[in-house]
TORDO-452630 format. One record per atom (N, C-alpha, C): residue number from 1; residue in one letter; atom name; x negated, y negated, z. Coordinates in Angstrom, 1 decimal, m for minus. Layout:
BEGIN
pos:NUM	code:A	site:CA	X:X	Y:Y	Z:Z
...
***
This chain:
BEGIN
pos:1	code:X	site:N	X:m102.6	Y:m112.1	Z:95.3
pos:1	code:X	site:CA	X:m101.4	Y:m111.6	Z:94.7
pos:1	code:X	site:C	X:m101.6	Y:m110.1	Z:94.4
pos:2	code:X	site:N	X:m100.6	Y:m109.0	Z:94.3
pos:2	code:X	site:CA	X:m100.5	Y:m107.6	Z:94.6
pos:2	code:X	site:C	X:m100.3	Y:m107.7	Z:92.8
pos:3	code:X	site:N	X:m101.3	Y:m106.6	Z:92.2
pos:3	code:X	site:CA	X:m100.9	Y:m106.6	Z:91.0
pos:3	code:X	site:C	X:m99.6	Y:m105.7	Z:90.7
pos:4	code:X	site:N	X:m98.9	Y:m105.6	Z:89.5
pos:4	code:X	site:CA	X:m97.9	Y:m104.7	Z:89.2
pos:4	code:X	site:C	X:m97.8	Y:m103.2	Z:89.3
pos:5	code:X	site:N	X:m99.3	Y:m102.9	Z:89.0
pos:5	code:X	site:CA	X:m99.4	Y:m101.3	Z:89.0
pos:5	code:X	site:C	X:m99.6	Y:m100.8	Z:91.0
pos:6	code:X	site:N	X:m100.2	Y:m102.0	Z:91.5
pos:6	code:X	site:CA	X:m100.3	Y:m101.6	Z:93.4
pos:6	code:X	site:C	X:m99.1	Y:m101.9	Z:93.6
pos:7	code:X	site:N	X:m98.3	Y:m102.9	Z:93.4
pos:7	code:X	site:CA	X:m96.6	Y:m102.9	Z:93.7
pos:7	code:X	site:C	X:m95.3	Y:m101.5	Z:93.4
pos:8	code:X	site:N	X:m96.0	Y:m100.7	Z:92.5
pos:8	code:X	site:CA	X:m95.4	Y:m99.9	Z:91.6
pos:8	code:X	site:C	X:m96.1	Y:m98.6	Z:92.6
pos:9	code:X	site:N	X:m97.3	Y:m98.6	Z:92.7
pos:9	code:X	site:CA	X:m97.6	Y:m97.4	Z:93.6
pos:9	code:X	site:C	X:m97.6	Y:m97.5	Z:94.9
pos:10	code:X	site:N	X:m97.4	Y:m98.6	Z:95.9
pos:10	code:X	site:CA	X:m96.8	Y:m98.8	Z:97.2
pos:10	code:X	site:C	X:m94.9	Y:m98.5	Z:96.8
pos:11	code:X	site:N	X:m94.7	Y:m98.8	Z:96.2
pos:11	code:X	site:CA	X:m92.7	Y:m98.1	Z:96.2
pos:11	code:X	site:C	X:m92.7	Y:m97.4	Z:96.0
pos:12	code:X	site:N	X:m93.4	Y:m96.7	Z:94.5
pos:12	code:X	site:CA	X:m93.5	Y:m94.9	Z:94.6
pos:12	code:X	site:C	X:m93.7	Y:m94.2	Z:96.0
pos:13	code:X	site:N	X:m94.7	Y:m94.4	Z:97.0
pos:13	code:X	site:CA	X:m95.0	Y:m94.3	Z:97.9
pos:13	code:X	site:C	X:m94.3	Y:m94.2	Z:99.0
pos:14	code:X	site:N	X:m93.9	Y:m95.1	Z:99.2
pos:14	code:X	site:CA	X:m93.0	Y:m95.9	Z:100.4
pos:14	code:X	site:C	X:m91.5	Y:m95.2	Z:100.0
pos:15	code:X	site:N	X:m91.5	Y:m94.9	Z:98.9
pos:15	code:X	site:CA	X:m89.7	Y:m95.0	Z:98.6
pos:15	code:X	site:C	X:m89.0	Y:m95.5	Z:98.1
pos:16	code:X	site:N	X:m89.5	Y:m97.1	Z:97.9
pos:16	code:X	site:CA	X:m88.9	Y:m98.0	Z:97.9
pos:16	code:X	site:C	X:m88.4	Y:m98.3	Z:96.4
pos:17	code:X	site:N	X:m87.4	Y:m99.1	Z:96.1
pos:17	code:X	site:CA	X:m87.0	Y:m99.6	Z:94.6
pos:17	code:X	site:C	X:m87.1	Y:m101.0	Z:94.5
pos:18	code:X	site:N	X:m87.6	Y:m100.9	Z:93.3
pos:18	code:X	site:CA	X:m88.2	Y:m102.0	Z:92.8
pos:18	code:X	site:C	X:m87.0	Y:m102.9	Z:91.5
pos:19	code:X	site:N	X:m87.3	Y:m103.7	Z:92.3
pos:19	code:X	site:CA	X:m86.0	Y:m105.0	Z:90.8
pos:19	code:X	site:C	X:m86.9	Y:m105.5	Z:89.6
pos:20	code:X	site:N	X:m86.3	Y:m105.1	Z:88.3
pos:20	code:X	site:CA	X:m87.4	Y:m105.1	Z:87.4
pos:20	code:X	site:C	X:m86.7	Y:m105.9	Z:86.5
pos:21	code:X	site:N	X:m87.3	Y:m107.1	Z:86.1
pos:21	code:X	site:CA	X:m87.0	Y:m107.7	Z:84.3
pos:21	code:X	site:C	X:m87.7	Y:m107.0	Z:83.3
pos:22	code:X	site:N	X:m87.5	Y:m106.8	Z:82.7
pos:22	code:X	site:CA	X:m88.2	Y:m106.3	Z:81.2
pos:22	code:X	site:C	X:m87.5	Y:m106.4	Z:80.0
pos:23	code:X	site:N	X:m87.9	Y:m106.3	Z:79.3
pos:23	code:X	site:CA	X:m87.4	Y:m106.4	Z:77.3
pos:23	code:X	site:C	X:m87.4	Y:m105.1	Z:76.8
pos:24	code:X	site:N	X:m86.5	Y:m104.7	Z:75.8
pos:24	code:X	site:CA	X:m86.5	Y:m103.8	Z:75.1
pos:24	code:X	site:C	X:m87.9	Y:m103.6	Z:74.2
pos:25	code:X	site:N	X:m88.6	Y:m102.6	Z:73.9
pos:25	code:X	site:CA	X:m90.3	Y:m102.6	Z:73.2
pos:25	code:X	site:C	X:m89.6	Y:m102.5	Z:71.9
pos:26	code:X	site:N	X:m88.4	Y:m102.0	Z:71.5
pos:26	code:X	site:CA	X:m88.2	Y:m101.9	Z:70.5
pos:26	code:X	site:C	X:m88.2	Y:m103.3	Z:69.1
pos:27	code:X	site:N	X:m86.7	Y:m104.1	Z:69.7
pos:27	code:X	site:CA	X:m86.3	Y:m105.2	Z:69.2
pos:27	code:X	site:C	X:m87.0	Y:m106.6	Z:70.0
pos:28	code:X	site:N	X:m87.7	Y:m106.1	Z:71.1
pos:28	code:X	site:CA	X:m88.5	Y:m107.7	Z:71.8
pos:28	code:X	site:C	X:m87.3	Y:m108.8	Z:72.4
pos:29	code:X	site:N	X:m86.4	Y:m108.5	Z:72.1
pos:29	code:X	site:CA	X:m85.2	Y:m109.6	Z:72.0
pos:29	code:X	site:C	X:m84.1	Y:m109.4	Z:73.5
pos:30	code:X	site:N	X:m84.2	Y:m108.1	Z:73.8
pos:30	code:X	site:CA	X:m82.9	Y:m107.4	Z:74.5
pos:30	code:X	site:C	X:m83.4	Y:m107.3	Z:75.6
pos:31	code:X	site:N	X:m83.0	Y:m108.7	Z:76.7
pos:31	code:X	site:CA	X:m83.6	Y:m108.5	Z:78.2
pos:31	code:X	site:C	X:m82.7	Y:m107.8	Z:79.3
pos:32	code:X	site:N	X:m83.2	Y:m107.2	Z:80.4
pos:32	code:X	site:CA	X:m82.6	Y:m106.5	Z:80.8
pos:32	code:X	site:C	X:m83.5	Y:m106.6	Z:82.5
pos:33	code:X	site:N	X:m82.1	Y:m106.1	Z:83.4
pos:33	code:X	site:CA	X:m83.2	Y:m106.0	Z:84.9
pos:33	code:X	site:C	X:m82.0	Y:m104.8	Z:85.2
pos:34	code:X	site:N	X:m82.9	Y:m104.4	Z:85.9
pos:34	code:X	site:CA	X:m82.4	Y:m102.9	Z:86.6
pos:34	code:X	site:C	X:m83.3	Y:m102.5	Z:88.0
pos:35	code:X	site:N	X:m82.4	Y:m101.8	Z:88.7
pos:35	code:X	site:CA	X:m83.3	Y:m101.3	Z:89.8
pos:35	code:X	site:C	X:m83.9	Y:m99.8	Z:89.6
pos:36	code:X	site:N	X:m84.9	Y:m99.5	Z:89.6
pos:36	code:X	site:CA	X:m86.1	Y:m98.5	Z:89.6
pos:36	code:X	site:C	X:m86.5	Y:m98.0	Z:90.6
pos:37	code:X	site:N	X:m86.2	Y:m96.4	Z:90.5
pos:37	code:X	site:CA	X:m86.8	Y:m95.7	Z:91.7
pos:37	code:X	site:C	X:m88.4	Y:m95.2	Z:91.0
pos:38	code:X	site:N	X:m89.1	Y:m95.7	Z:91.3
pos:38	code:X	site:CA	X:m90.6	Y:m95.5	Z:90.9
pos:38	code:X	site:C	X:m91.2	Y:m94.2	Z:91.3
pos:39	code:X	site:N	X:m91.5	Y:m93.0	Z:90.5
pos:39	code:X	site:CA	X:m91.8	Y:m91.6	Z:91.3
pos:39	code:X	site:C	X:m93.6	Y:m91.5	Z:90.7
pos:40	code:X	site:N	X:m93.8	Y:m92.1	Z:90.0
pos:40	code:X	site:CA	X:m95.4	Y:m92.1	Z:89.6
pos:40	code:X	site:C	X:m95.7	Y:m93.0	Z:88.6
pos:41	code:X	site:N	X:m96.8	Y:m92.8	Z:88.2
pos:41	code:X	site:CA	X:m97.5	Y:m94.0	Z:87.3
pos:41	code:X	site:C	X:m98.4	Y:m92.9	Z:86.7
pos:42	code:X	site:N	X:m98.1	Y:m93.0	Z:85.1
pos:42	code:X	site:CA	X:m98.6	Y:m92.5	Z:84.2
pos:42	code:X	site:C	X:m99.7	Y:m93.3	Z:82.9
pos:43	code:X	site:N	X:m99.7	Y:m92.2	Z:82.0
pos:43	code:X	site:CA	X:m100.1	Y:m92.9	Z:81.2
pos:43	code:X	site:C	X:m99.5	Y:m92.3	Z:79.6
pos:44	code:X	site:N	X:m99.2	Y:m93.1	Z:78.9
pos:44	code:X	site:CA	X:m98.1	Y:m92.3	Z:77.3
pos:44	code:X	site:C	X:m98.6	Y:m91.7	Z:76.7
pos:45	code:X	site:N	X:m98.6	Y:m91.0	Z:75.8
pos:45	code:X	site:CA	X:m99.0	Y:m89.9	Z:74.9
pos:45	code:X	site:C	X:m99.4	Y:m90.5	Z:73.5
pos:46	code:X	site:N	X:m99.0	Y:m91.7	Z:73.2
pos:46	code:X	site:CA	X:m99.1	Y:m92.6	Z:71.9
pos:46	code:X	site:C	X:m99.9	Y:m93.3	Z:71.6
pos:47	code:X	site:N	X:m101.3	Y:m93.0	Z:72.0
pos:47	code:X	site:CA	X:m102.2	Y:m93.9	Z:71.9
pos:47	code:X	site:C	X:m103.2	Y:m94.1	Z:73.3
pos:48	code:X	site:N	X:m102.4	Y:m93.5	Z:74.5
pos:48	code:X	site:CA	X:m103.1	Y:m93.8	Z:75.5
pos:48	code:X	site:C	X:m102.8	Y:m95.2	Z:76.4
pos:49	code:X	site:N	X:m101.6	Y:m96.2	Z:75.7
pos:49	code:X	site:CA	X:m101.5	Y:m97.6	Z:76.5
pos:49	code:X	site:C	X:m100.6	Y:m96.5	Z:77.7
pos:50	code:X	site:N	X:m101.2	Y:m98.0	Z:79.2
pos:50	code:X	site:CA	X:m101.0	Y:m97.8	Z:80.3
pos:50	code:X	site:C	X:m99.4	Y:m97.9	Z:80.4
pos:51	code:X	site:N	X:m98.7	Y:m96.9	Z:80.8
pos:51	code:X	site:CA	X:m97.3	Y:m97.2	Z:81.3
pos:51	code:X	site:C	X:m96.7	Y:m96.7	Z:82.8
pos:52	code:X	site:N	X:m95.7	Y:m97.0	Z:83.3
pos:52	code:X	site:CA	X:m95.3	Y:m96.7	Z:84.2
pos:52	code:X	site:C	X:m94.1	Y:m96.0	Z:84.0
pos:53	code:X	site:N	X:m93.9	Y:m95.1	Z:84.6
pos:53	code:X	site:CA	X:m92.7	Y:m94.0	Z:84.4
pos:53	code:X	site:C	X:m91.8	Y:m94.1	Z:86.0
pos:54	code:X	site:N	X:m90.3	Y:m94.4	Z:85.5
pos:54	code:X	site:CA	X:m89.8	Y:m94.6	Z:87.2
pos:54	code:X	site:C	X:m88.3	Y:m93.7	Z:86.3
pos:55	code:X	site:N	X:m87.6	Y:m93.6	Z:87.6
pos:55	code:X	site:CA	X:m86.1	Y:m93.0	Z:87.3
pos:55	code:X	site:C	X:m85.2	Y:m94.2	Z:87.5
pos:56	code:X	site:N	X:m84.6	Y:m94.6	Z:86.4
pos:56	code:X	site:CA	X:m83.5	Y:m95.6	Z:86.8
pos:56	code:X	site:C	X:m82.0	Y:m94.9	Z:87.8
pos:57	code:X	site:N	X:m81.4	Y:m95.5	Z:88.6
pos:57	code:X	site:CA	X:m80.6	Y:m95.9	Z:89.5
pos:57	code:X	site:C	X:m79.3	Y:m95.0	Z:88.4
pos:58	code:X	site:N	X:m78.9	Y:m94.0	Z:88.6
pos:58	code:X	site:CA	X:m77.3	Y:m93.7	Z:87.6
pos:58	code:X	site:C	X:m77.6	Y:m93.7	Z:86.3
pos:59	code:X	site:N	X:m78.8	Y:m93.9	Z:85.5
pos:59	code:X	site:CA	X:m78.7	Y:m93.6	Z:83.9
pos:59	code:X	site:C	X:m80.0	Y:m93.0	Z:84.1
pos:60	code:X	site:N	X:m80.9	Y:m92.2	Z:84.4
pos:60	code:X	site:CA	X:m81.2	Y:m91.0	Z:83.9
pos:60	code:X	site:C	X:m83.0	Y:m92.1	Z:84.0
pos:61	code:X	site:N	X:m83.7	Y:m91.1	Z:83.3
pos:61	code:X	site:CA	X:m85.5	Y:m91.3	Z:83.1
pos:61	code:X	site:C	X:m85.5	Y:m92.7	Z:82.2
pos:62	code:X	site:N	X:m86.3	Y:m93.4	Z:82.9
pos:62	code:X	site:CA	X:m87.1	Y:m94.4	Z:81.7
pos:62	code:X	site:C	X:m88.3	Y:m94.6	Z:82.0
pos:63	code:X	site:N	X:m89.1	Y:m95.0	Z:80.5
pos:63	code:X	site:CA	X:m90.6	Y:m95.1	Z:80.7
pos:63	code:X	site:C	X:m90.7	Y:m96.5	Z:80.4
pos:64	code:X	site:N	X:m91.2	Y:m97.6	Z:80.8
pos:64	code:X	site:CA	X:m91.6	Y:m98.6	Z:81.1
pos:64	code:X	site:C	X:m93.1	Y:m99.2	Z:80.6
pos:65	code:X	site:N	X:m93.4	Y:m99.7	Z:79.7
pos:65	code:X	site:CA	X:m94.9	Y:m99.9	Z:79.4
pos:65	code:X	site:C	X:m95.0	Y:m101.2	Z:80.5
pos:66	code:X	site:N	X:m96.1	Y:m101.4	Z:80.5
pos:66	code:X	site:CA	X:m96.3	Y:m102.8	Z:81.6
pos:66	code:X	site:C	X:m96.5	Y:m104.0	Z:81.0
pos:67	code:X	site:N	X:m96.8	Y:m103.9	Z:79.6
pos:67	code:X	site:CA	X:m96.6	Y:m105.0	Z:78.8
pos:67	code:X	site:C	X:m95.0	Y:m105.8	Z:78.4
pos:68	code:X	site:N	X:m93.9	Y:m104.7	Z:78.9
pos:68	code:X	site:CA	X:m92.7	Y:m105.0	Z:78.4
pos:68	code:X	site:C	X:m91.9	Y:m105.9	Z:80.0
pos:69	code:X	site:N	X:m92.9	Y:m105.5	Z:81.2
pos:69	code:X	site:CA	X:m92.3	Y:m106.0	Z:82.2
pos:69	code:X	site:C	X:m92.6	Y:m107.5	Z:82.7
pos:70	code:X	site:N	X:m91.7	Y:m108.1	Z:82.7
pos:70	code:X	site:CA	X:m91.6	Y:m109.8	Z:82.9
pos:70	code:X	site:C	X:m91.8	Y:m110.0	Z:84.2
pos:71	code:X	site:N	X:m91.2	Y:m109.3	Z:85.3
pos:71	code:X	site:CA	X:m90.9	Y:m109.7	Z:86.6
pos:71	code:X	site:C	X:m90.2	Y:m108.4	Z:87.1
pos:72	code:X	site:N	X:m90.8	Y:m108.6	Z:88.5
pos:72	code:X	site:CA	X:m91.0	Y:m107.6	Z:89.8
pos:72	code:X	site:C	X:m90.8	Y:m108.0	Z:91.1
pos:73	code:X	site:N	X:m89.9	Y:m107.2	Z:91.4
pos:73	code:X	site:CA	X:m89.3	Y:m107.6	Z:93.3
pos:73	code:X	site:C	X:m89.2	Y:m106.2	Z:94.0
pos:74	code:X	site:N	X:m90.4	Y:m106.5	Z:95.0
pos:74	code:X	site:CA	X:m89.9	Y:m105.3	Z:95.6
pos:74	code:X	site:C	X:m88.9	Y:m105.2	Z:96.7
pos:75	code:X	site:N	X:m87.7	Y:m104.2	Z:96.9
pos:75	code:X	site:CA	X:m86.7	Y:m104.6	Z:97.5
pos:75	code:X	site:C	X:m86.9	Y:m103.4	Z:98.8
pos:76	code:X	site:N	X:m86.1	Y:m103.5	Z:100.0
pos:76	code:X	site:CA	X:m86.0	Y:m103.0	Z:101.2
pos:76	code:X	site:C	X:m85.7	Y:m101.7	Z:101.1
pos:77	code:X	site:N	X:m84.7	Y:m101.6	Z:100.2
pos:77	code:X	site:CA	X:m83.6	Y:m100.3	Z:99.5
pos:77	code:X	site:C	X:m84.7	Y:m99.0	Z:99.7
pos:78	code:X	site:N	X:m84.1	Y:m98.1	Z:99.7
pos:78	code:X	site:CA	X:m85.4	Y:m96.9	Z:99.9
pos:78	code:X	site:C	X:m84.5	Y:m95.6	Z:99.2
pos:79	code:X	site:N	X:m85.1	Y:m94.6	Z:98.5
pos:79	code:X	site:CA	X:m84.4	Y:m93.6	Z:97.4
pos:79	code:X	site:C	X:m84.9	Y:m92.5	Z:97.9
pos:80	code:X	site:N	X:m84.5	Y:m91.1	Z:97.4
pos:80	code:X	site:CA	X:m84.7	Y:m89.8	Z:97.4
pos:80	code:X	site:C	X:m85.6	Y:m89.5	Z:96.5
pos:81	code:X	site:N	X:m87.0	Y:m89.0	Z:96.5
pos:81	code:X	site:CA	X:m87.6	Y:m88.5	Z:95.5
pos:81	code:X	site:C	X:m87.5	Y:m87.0	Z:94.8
pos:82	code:X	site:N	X:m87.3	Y:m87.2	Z:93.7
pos:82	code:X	site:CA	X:m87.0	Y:m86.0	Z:92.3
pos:82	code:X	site:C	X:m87.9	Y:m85.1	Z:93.1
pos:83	code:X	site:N	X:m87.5	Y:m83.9	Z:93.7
pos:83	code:X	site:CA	X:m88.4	Y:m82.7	Z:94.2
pos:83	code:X	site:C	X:m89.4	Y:m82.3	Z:93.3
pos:84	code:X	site:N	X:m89.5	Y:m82.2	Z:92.1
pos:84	code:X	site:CA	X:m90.4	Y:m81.7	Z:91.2
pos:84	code:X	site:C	X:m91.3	Y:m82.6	Z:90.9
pos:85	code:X	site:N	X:m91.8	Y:m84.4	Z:91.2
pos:85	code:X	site:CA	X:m92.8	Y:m85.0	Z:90.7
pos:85	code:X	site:C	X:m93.5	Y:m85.0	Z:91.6
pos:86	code:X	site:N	X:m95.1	Y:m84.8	Z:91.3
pos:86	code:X	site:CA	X:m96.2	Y:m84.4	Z:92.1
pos:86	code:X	site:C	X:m96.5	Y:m85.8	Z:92.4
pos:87	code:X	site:N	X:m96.6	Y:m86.2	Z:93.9
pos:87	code:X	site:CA	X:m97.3	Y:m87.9	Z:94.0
pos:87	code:X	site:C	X:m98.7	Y:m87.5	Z:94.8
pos:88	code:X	site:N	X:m99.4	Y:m86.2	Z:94.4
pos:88	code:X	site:CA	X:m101.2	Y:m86.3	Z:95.0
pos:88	code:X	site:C	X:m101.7	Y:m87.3	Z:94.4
pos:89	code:X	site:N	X:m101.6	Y:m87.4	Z:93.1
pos:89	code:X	site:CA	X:m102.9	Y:m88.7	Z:92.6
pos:89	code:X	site:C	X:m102.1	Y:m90.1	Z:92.8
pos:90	code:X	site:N	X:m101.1	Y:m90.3	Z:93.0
pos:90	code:X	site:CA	X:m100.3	Y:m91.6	Z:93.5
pos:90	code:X	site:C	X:m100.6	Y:m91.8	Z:95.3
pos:91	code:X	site:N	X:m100.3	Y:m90.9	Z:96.1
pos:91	code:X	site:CA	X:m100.5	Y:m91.1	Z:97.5
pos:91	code:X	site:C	X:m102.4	Y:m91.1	Z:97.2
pos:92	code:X	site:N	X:m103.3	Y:m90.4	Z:97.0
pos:92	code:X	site:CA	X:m104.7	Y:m91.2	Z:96.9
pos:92	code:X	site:C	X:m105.0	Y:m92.7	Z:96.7
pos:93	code:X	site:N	X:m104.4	Y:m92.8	Z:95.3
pos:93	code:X	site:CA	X:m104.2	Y:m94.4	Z:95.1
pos:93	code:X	site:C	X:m104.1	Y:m95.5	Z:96.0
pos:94	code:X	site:N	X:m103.1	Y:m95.2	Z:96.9
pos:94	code:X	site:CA	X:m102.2	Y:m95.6	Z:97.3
pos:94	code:X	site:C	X:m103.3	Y:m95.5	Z:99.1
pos:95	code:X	site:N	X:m103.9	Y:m94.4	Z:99.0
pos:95	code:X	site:CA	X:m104.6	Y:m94.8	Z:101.0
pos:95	code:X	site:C	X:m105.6	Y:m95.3	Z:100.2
pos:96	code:X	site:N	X:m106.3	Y:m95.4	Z:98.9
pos:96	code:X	site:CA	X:m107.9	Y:m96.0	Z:98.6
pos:96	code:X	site:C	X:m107.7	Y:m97.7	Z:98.7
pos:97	code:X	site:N	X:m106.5	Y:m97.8	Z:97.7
pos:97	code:X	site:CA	X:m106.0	Y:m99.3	Z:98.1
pos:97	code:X	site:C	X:m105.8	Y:m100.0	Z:99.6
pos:98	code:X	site:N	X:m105.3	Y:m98.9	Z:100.3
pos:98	code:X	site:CA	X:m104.6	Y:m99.2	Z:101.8
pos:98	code:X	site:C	X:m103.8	Y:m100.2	Z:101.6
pos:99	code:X	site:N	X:m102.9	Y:m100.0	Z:100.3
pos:99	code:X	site:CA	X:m101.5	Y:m100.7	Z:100.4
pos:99	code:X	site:C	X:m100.6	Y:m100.5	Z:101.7
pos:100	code:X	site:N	X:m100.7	Y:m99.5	Z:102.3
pos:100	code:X	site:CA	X:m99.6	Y:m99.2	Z:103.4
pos:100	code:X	site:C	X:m99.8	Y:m100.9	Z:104.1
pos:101	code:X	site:N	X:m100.8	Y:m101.4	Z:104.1
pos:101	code:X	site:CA	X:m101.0	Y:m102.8	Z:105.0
pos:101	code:X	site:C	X:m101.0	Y:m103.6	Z:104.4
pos:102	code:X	site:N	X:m100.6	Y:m103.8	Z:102.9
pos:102	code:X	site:CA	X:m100.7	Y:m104.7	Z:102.1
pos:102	code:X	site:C	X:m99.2	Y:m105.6	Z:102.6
pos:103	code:X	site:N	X:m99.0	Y:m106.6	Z:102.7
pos:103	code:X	site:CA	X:m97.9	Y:m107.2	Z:102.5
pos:103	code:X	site:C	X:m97.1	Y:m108.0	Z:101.3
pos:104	code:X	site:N	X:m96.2	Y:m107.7	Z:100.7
pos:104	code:X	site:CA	X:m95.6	Y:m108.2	Z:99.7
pos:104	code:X	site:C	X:m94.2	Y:m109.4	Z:100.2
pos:105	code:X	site:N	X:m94.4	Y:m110.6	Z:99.4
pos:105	code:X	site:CA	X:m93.6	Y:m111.1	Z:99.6
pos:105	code:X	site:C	X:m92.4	Y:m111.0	Z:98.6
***
């Protein structure tokens, strides 16, 4: 099985947008799925936990911790990437894995 962060850096990569379940971190309570143009994978300023940073679809920037994400689909759909996000350390990731050959179902 392809873990969440190689699924997340093969779509950054590829283009592709990803179908995401996740919860609000705030209230834990407030579920939500949206589609996600993935432009990199970061890490937060609050401590250091691993998060993933993508552009949502029509409402603007969201950051995404990977603790908050339930479920992941990667979809066919393919997006325009934000001219200004640097993907050097994402595309390395990304030929070290040799996701390009990875297959997802």
């Amino acid at each position: 099985m392809v873990s969440l962060v190689d699924i997340w850096i093969k779509a950054a990569v590829e283009r592709r947008i990803l179908i995401v379940d996740y919860f609000d971190k705030e209230t834990k309570t407030a579920f939500f799925q949206e589609e996600i143009e993935p432009h990199y994978i970061g890490f937060s300023q609050n401590g250091g936990k691993r998060s993933l940073f993508g552009a949502l679809r029509n409402k603007g920037l969201i950051v995404l911790e990977t603790n908050s994400i339930l479920r992941y689909t990667l979809s066919n759909n393919t997006f325009t990437p934000v001219e200004h996000v640097k993907m050097r350390r994402t595309e390395m990731i990304y030929d070290k894995k040799v996701l390009k050959y990875k297959k997802i179902a």
